[in-house]
C-alpha positions as CSV (number, residue, x, y, z in Angstrom):
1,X,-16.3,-4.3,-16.5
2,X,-14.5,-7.4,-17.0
3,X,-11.2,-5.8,-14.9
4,X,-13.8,-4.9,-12.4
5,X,-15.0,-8.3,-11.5
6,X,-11.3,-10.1,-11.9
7,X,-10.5,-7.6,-9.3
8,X,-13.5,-8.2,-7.1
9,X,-13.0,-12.5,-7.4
10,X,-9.7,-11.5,-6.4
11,X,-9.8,-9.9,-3.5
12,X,-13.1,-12.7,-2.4
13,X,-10.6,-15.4,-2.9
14,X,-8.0,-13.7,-0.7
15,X,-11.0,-12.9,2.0
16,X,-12.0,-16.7,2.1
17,X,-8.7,-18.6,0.9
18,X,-5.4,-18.9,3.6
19,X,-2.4,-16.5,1.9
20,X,0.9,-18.9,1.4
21,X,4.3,-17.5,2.8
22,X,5.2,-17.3,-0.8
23,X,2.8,-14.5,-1.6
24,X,3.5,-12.5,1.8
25,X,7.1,-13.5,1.1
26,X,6.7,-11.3,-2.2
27,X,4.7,-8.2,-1.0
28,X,7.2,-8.0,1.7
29,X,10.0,-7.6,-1.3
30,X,8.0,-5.1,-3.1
31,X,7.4,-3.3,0.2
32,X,11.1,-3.4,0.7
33,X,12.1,-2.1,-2.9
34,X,9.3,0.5,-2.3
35,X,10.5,1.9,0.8
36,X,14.1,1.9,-0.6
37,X,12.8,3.5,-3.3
38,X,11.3,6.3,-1.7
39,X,14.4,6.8,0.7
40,X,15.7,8.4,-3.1
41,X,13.2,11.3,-2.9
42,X,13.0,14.4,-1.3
43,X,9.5,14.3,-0.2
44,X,10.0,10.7,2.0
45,X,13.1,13.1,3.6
46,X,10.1,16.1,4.3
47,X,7.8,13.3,5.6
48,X,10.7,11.6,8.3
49,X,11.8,14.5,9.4
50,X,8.4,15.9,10.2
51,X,7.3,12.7,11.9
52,X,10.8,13.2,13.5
53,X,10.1,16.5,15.1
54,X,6.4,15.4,15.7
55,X,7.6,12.1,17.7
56,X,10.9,13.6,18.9
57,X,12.8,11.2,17.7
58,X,16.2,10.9,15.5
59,X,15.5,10.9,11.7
60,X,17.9,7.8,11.4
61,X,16.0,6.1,13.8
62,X,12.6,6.8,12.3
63,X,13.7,5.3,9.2
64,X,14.4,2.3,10.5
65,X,12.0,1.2,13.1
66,X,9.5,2.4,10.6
67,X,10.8,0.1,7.9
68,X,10.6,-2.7,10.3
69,X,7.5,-2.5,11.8
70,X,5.9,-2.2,8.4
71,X,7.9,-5.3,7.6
72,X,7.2,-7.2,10.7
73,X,3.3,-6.6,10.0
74,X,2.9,-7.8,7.0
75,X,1.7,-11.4,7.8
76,X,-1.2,-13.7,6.0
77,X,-3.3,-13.3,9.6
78,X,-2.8,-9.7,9.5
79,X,-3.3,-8.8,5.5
80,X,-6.7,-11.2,5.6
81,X,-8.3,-9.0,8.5
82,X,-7.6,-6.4,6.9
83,X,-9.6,-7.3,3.8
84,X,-12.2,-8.7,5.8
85,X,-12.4,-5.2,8.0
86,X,-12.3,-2.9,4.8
87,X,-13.6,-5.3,1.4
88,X,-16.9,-5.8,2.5
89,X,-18.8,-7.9,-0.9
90,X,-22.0,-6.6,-0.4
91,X,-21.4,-2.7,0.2
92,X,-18.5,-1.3,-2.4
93,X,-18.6,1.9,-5.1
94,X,-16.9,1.1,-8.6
95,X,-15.6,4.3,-10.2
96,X,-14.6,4.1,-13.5
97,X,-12.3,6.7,-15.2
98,X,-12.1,7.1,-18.7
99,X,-9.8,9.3,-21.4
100,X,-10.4,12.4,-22.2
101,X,-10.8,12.7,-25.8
């Protein structure tokens, strides 16, 4: 319960409070490392090459207008609508998984 509502003040402070660079400045690295990350597995190849053949476009191409759009998004006006569009305070389900024994 107590993770629960940390995570819940959280994302209420981020709905009401302005992001700072330094914060989008971060997500942006991790979204970086992520997607050079993923570049290391065979199942982000399946996915470009799909979207590729989908979009007919060049794989190489693919990869790297798609890394920079996603980069290019990610901005304090753009992550704040999103939490106000989907983090809604008053209407939210709380699953809570717990260990086998």
């Amino acid at each position: 319960n107590e993770l629960l509502e940390t995570a819940i003040e959280c994302l209420k402070s981020l709905r009401k409070n302005t992001i700072s660079s330094k914060d989008v400045t971060k997500l942006k690295l991790y979204y970086s490392n992520l997607f050079d990350q993923n570049k290391r597995t065979n199942n982000w190849w399946i996915n470009r090459i799909n979207n590729s053949l989908v979009h007919y476009t060049e794989v190489s191409e693919s990869v790297t207008k798609n890394k920079k759009i996603i980069m290019d998004s990610i901005t304090a006006e753009n992550i704040q609508k999103f939490l106000t569009e989907y983090f809604d305070e008053e209407n939210y389900t709380s699953v809570i998984l717990t260990p086998e024994k």
